[in-house]
C-alpha positions in Angstrom: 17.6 59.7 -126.5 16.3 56.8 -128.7 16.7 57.3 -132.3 14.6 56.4 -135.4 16.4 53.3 -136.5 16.4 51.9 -133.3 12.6 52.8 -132.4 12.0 50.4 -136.0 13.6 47.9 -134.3 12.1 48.2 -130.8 10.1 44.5 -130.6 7.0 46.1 -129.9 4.4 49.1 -129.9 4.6 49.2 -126.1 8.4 49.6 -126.0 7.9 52.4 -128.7 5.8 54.5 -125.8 7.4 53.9 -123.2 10.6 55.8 -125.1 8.3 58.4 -125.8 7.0 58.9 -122.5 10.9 59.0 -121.2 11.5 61.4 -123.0 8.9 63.9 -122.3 9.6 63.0 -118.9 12.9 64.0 -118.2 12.1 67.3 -120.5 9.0 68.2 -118.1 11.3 66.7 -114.9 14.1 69.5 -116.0 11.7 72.3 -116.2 10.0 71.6 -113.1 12.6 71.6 -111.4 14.4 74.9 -112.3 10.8 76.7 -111.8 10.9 74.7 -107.9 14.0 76.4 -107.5 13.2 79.7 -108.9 9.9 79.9 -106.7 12.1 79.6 -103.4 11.6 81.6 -100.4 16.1 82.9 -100.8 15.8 83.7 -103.7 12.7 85.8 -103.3 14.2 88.0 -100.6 17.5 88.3 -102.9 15.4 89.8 -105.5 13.2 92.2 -103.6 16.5 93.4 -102.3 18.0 93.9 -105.8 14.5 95.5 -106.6 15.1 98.1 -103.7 18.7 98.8 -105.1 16.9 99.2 -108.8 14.4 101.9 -107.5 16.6 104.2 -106.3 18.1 105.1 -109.9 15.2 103.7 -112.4 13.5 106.2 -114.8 10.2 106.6 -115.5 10.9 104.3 -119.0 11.4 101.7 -116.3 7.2 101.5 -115.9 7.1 100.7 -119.4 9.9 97.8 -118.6 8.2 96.5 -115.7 4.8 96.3 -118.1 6.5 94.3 -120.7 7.6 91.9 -118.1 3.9 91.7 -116.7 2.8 91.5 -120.2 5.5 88.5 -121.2 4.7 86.6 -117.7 0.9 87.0 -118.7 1.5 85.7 -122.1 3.7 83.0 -121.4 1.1 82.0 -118.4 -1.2 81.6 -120.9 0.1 79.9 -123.8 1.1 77.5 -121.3 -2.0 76.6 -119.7 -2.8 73.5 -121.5 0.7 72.0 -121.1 1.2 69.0 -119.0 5.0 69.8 -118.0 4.2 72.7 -114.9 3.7 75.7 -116.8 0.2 75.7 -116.7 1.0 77.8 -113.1 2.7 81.0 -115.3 6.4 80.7 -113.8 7.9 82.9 -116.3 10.9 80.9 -118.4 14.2 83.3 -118.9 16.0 79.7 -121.0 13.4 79.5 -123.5 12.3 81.9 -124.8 11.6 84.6 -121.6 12.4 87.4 -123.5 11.7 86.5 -127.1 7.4 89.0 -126.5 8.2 92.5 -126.5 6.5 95.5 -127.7 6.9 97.0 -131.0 7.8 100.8 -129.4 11.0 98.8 -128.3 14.0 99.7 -129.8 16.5 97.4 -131.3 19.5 98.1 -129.3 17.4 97.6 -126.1 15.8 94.1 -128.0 19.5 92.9 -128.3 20.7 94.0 -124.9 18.1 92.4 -123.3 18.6 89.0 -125.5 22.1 88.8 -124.4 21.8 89.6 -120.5 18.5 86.8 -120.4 19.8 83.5 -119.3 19.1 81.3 -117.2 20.3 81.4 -113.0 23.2 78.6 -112.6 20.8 76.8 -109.4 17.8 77.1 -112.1 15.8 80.0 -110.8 13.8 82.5 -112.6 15.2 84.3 -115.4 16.4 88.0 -114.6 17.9 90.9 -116.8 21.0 92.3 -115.5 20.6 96.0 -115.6 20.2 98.1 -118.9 23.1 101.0 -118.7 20.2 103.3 -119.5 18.1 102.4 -116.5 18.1 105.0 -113.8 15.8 103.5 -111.0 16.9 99.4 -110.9 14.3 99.0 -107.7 11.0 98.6 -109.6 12.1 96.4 -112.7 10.5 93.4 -111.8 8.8 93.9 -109.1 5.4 92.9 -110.7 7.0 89.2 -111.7 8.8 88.6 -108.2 5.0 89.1 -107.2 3.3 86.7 -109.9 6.3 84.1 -109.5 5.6 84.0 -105.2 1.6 84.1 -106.4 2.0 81.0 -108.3 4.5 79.1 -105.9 1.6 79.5 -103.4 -1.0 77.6 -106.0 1.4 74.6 -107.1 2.1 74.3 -103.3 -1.4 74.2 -102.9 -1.5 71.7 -105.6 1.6 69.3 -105.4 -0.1 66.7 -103.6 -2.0 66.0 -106.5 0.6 65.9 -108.9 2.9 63.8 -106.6 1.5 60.6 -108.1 2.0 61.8 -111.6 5.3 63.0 -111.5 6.4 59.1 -109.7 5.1 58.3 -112.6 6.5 60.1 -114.8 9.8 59.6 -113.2 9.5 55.8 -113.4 8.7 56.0 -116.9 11.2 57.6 -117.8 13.9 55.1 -115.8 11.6 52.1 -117.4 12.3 53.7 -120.8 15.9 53.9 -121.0 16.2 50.6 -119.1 14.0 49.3 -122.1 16.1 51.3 -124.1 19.6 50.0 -123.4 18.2 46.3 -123.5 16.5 46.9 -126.8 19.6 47.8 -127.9 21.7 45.1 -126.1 19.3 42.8 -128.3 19.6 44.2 -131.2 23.4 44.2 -130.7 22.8 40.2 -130.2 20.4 39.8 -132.6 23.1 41.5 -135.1 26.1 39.6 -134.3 23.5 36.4 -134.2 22.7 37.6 -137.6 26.4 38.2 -139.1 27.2 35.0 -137.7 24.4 32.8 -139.8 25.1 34.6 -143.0 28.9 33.9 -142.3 27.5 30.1 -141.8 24.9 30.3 -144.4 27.9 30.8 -146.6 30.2 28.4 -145.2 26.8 25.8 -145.9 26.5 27.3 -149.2 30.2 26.8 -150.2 30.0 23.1 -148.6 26.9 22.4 -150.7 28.1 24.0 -154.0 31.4 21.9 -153.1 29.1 18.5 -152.3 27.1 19.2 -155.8 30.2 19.3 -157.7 31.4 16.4 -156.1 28.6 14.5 -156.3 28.1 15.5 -160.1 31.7 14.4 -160.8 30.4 11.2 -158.9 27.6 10.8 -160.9 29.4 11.1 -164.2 32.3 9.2 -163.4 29.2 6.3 -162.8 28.0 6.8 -165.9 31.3 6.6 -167.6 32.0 3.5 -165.3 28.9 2.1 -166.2 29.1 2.7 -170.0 32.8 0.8 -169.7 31.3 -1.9 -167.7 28.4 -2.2 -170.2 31.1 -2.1 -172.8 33.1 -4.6 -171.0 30.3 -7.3 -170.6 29.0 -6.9 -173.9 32.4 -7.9 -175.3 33.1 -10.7 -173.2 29.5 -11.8 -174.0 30.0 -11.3 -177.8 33.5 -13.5 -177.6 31.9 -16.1 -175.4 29.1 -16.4 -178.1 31.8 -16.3 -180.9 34.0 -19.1 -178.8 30.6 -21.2 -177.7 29.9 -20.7 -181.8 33.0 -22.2 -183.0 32.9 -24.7 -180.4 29.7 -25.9 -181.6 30.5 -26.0 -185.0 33.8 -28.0 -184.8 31.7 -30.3 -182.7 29.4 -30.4 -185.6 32.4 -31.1 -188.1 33.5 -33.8 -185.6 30.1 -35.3 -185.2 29.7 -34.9 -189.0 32.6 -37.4 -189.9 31.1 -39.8 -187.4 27.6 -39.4 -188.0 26.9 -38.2 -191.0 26.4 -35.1 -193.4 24.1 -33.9 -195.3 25.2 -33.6 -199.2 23.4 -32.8 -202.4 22.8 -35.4 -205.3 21.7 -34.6 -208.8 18.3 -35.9 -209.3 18.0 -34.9 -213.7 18.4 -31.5 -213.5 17.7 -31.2 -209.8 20.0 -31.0 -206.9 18.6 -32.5 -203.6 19.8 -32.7 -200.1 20.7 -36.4 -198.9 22.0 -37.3 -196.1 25.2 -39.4 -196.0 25.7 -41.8 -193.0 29.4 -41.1 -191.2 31.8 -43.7 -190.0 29.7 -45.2 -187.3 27.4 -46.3 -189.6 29.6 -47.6 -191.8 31.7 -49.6 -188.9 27.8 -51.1 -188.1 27.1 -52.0 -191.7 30.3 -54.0 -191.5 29.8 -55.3 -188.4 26.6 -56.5 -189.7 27.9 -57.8 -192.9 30.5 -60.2 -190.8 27.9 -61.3 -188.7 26.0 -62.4 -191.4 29.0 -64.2 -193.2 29.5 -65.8 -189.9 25.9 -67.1 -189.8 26.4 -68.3 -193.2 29.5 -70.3 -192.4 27.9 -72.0 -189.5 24.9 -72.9 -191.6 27.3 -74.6 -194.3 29.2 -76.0 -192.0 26.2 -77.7 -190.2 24.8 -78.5 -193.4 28.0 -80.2 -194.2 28.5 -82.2 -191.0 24.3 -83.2 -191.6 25.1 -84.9 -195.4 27.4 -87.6 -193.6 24.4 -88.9 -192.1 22.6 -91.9 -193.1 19.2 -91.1 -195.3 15.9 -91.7 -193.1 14.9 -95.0 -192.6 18.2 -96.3 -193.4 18.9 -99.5 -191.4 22.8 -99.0 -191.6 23.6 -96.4 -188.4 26.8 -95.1 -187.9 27.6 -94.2 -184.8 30.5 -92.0 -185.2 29.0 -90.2 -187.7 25.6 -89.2 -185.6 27.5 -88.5 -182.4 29.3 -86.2 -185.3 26.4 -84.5 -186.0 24.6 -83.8 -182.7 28.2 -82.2 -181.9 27.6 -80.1 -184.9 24.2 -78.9 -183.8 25.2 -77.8 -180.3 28.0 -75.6 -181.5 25.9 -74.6 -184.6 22.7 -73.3 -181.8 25.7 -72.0 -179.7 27.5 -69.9 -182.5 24.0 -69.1 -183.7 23.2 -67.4 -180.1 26.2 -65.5 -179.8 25.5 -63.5 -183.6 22.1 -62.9 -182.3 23.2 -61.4 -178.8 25.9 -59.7 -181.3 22.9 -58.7 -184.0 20.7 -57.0 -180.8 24.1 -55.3 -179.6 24.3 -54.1 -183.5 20.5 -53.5 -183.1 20.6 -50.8 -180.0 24.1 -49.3 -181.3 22.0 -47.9 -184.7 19.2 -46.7 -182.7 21.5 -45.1 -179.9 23.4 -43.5 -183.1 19.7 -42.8 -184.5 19.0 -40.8 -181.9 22.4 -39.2 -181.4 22.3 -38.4 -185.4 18.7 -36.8 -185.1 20.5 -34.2 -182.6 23.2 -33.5 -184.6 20.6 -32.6 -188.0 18.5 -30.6 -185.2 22.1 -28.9 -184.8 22.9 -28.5 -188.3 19.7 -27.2 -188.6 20.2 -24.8 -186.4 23.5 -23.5 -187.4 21.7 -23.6 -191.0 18.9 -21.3 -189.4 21.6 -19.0 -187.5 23.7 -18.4 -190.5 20.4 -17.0 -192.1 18.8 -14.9 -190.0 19.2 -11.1 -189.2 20.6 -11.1 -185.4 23.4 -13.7 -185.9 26.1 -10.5 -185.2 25.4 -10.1 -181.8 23.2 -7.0 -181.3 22.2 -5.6 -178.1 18.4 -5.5 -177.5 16.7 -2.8 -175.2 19.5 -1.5 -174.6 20.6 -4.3 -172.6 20.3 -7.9 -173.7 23.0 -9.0 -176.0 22.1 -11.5 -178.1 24.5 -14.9 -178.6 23.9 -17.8 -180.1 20.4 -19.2 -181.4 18.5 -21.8 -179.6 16.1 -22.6 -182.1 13.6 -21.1 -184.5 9.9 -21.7 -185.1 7.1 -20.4 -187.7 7.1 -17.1 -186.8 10.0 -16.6 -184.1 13.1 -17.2 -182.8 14.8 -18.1 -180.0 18.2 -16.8 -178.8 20.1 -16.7 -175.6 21.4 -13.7 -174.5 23.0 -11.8 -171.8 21.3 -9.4 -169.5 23.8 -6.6 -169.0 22.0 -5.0 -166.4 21.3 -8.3 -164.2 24.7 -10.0 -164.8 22.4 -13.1 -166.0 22.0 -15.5 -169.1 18.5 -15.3 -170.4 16.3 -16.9 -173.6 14.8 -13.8 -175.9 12.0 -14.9 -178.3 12.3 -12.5 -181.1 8.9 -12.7 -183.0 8.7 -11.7 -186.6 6.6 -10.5 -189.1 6.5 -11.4 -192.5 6.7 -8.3 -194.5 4.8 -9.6 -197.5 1.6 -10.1 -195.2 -1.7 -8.1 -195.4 -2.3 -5.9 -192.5 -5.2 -7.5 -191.1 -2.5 -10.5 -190.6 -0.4 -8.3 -189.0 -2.6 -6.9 -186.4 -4.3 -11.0 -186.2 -0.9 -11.8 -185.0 -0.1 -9.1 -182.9 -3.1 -9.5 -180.6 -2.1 -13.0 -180.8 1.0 -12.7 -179.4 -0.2 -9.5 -177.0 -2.7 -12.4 -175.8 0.5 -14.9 -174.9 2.0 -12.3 -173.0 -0.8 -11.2 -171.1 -1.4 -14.8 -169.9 2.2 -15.6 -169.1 3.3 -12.2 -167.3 0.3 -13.0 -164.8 1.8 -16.4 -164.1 4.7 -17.6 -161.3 5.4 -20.8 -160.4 8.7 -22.7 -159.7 7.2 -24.9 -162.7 6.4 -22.4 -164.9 9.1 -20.5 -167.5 8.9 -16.5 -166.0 8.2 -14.0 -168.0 10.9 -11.5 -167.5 10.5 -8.7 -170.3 8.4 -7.6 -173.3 9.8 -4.6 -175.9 9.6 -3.9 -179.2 12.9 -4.1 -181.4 11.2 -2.0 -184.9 8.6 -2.3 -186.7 8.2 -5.8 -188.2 8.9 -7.4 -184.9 9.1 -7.4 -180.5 11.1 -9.5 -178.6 10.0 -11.3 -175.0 12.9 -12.1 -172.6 12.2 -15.5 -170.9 14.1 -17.5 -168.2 17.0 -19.6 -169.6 16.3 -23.1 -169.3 19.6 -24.5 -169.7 19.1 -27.9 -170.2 17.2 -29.8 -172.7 13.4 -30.3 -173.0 11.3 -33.4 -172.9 11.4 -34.5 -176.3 14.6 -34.1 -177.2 15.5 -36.2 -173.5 12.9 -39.4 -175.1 14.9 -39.1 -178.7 18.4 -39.4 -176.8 17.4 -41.7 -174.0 14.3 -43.7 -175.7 12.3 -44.9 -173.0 12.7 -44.0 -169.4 12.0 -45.6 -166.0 7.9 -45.4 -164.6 9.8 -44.1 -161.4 11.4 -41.1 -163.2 8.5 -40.4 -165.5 6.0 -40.3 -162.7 8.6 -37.5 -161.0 8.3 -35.5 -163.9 4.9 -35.8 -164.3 3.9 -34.6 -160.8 6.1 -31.5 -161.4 4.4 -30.6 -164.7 0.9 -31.3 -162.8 2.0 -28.9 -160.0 2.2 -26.2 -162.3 -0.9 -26.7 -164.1 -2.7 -26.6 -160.5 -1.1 -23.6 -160.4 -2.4 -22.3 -163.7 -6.2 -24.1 -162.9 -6.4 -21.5 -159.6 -8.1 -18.1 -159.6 -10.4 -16.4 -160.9 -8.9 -17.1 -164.4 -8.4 -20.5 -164.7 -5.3 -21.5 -167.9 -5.9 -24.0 -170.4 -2.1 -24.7 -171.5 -4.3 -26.7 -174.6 -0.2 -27.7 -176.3 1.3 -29.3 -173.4 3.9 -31.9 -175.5 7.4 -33.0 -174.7 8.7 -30.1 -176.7 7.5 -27.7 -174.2 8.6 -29.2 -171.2 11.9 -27.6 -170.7 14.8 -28.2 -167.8 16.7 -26.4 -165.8 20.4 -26.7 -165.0 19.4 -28.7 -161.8 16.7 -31.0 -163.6 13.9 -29.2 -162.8 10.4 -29.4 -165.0 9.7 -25.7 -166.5 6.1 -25.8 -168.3 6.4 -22.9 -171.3 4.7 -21.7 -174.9 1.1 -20.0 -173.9 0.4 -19.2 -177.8 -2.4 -21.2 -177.5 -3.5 -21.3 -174.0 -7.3 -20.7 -173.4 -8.6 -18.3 -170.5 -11.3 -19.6 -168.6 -13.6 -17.1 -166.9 -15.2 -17.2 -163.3 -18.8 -17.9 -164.7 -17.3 -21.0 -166.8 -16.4 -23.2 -164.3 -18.9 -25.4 -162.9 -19.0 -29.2 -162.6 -21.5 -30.6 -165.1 -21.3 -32.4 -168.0 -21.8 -29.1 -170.2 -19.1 -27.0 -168.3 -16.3 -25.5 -169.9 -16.0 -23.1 -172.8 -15.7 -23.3 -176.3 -13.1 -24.2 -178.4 -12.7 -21.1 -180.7 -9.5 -22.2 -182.5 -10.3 -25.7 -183.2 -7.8 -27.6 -185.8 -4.8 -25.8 -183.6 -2.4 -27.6 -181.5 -0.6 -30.7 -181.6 -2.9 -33.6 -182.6 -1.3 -36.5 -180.9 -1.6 -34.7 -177.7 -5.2 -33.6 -178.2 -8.3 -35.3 -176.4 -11.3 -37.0 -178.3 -13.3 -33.7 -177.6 -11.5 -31.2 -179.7 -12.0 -33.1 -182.7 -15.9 -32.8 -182.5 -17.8 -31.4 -185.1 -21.3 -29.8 -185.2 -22.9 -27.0 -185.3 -21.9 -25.6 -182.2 -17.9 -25.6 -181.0 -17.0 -28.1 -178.8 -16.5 -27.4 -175.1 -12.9 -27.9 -173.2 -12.0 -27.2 -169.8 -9.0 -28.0 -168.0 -9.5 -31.8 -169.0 -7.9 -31.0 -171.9 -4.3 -31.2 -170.2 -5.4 -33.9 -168.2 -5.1 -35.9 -171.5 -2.2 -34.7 -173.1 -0.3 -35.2 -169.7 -1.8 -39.1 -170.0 0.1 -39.2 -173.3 2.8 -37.8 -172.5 3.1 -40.8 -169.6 2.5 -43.5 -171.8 4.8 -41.9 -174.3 8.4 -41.8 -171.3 7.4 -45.2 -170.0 6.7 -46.9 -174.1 8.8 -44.8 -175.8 6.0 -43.9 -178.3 2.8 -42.6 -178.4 -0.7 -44.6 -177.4 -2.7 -43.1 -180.4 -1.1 -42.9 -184.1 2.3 -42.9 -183.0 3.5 -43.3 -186.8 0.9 -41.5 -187.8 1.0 -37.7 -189.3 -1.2 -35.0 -188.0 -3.2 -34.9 -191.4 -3.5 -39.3 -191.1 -5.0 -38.8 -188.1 -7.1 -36.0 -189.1 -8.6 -38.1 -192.1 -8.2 -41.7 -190.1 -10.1 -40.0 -187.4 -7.8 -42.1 -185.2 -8.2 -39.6 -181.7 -12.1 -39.6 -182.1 -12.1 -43.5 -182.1 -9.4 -43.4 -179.0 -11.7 -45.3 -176.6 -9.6 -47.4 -175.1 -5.9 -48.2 -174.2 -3.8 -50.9 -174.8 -0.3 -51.2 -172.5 2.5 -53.2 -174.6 4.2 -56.3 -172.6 7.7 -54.6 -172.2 8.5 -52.4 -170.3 6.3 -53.8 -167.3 5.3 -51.2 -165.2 2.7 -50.5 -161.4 -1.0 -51.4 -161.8 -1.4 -47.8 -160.3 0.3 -46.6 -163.8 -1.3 -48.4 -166.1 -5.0 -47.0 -163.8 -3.8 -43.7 -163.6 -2.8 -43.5 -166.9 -6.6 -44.8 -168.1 -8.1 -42.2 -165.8 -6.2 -39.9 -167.6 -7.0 -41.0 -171.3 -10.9 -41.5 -170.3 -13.2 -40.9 -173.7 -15.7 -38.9 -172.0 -15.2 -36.1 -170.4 -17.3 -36.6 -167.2 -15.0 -39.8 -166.8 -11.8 -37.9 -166.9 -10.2 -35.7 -164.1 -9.4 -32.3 -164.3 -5.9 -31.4 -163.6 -6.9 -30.3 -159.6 -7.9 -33.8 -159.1 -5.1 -35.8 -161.0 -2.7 -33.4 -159.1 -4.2 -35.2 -155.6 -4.6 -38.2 -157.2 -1.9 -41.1 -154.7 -0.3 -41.9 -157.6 1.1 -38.1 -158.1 1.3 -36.8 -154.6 4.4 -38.8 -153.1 3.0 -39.6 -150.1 3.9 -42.7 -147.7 1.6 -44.4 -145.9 
């Protein structure tokens, strides 16, 4: 039989009654059957002939037997006639229980005798008593049950056909049940073993995983640690190459010092002053100079001397000799004279080479001045990356370093802007918003032509630092003061690049006014590439302000800003309303800065300071250009570069046209 545990894990309510239902069929199966074998016709005679045998020595006590037996066949008959097993037809049961009704008069002795002789016939008959020692007359002892039991054959006879069905039935059942029993145990057996075998591989996956997460921790810290070496590691090498790059710079300086020049303090009274004292070049030009003009002095006095042996004018004496003499004198005197001159304009471009080579070297002692003052000269590491090495150069308010990005592996420029401690608070915040302002503009912007913006964080309180790309080569201006003058061919090349990026800038829905495009901020790269930088006081023009009319444009807020050489006729306006600039503006300033690499100066108040020309009012008068003789350059330069420096704005391009204009765009016909 199916116990509890396994009827729990039976898979379903049907399986759970079908072992029910075996089960009370093979019970009701079993009982049947010993009652069909009871109610035979052999075993009937057998016990009417035992009956016989019985009645020949009963006693009249037997009666009262015989009536308990009718009584307990009656009484069993009908407590059983709502079962479903077949005792509903009153076959009297000697197994279970035959015995157990019996009348109170009974005595004891005769209770337990009959207990022990009731049991059940070995074929499964009907129960019998064998006979009591005190019974005298064994024919008549059950003669009233062998009676019932043939009665009641005769009705389930009469009724068997009915219950054939149910009993198949029941018999199927109960071979369907312990089939379903022995396979609901064969899968439960499987599901077990199924079961013991994923917790042992539910372990084996836990121990793998716990083994993988110590793993990959000790990964993970050993790539920390290897990290924080390597970190380590490049910020030392980067602080020695700054240290070596430092000292290199500064013997050069000591080197270029004795050559070119140093600056040293004089006593002035009671006042010490910085002069600058030329180096040995100078010197070895001053004396070139100085023979040169001895030299021309010797060949004046000697053609002065070779001109007194000459007759006076109007003398009617002529010597021959002494006039052939003379005009001798005068041709080696004009060719002597030429050669100190070719020698004087040799001297001449020498001093201004070495002019322009000692303005670098004060811009580099300058900068070593400015380095040895200020606060990040010991290499500190920035945002927790950029290492800071040697300065590049300083400004009003900021300073430029270059630095090395630990995380990139790259050389970058970091613009560490400052505030002055001493300032009010509304300055502060004026400068801050300032400065916000650059960034937004320039973070928006990328172009091959453009500086990137790489990074903005703050380093404490008084100041933030943005990380820019490294230009490393030099910028504009400081090309024109080494070089002088350059070629229309490779001044109209750079040009086109810087107008490329200002096309760039004019495009969108927020059209850039660089407003301080100047040589200074036109920077190089390392393969001569034009790189347009310094927003701080680039303008943002707005959808709704662009039009095409005389009156588009926006205002100029900030007007006295910039640098004035650069600046068109139009932002020196006054009134009672701002002037209004568009991208015109850089039109101009490009037009200058043109004129400025082909001449070698600047078309309007070249030796001029910002404050002359404020007062001269030298850019509001700017009306018209005038080209020196040398160098000679195109026709299509000198007309672009008037397009460009037009008075009036309507007359001017914007910097979308002059980017299309022929004389930019490169194109062969």
């Amino acid at each position: 039989m199916t116990t509890p545990e396994r009827s729990r894990e039976a898979p379903s309510v049907e399986a759970l009654f079908q072992a029910s239902a075996s089960r009370e069929a093979r019970a009701r199966m079993e009982l049947l059957e010993r009652r069909l074998t009871s109610a035979s016709p052999a075993s009937g005679r057998k016990r009417r002939d035992r009956a016989r045998e019985r009645e020949n020595g009963g006693r009249e006590e037997d009666a009262g037997v015989e009536r308990c037996a009718v009584a307990d066949s009656a009484s069993d008959s009908s407590d059983s006639s709502d079962d479903e097993d077949g005792t509903a037809y009153g076959v009297v049961r000697s197994g279970e229980g035959g015995g157990k009704k019996r009348r109170r008069g009974d005595g004891a002795g005769r209770r337990a005798s009959d207990a022990e002789n009731e049991r059940p016939m070995s074929g499964g008959g009907v129960a019998r008593s064998k006979r009591h020692p005190s019974q005298t007359a064994a024919t008549a002892k059950k003669t009233v049950t062998q009676e019932a039991n043939a009665s009641l054959l005769e009705r389930f006879e009469n009724t068997n056909s009915r219950g054939a069905n149910r009993e198949m039935l029941v018999a199927f059942g109960s071979t369907a049940g312990a089939r379903e029993d022995a396979g609901s145990a064969k899968k439960v057996k499987d599901l077990e073993e199924k079961l013991a075998t994923a917790e042992k591989d539910r372990e084996a996956y836990e121990r793998a995983c716990d083994e993988l997460r110590a793993l990959n921790n000790d990964l993970k810290l050993k790539h920390e640690r290897a990290n924080e070496a390597r970190a380590r590691g490049v910020h030392q090498l980067a602080v020695k190459l700054a240290a070596l790059e430092r000292k290199q710079m500064r013997m050069q300086i000591a080197e270029e010092g004795l050559r070119l020049g140093t600056i040293g303090v004089q006593r002035v009274g009671s006042v010490l002053q910085e002069v600058w004292e030329d180096g040995r070049a100078f010197h070895e030009l001053d004396e070139r100079l100085n023979r040169l003009a001895e030299s021309k002095k010797l060949a004046e006095e000697k053609r002065k001397q070779v001109k007194k042996k000459l007759p006076p004018p109007g003398s009617a004496q002529m010597d021959t000799a002494a006039h052939a003499e003379y005009v001798l004198s005068e041709e080696v005197h004009k060719a002597r004279m030429a050669i100190i001159r070719k020698e004087e304009e040799s001297i001449k471009t020498e001093r201004e080479a070495l002019e322009r080579e000692k303005a670098a070297h004060i811009r580099a002692l300058k900068r070593v001045r400015d380095e040895d003052g200020s606060r990040f000269n010991k290499h500190p590491v920035l945002g927790d990356r950029y290492v800071l090495m040697n300065l590049l150069g300083r400004g009003g308010f900021s300073e430029v370093y270059k630095a090395f990005d630990c995380v990139e592996m790259r050389e970058v420029a970091c613009k560490l802007h400052q505030l002055n401690p001493q300032w009010s608070e509304e300055r502060k915040r004026t400068y801050v918003r300032h400065a916000a302002r650059e960034c937004s503009i320039h973070k928006a912007l990328d172009h091959p032509h453009v500086v990137r913006l790489i990074d903005v964080f703050e380093v404490d309180c008084d100041s933030f630092c943005t990380v820019l790309e490294l230009c490393t080569g030099d910028d504009l201006d400081a090309r024109l003061k080494a070089q002088g003058s350059i070629s229309e061919r490779e001044a109209r090349a750079i040009l086109a690049q810087v107008f490329s990026g200002l096309a760039y800038m004019s495009t969108g829905p927020k059209r850039i006014i660089h407003y301080d495009l100047k040589p200074g901020n036109i920077l190089f790269d390392e393969a001569g590439r034009v790189k347009i930088t310094d927003f701080g006081l680039s303008k943002i023009m707005e959808e709704r302000n662009v039009g095409f009319g005389a009156d588009s444009g926006m205002e100029l807020t900030s007007q006295g800003a910039g640098t004035y050489w650069y600046l068109p006729p139009e932002c020196f306006e006054t009134g009672p309303a701002p002037p209004k600039i568009s991208s015109k503006v850089d039109t101009w300033s490009c037009g200058v800065i043109l004129f400025q690499m082909i001449y070698g100066k600047r078309p309007f108040g070249h030796d001029m300071s910002q404050e002359q020309i404020l007062h001269a009012g030298t850019i509001r008068n700017a009306k018209d250009v005038e080209f020196p003789s040398k160098p000679s350059i195109s026709s299509e330069g000198k007309a672009f570069i008037r397009r460009c420096l037009a008075y009036k704005q309507s007359d001017r391009p914007d910097v979308l046209e002059a980017s299309k204009d022929p004389y930019m765009t490169f194109l062969t016909k």
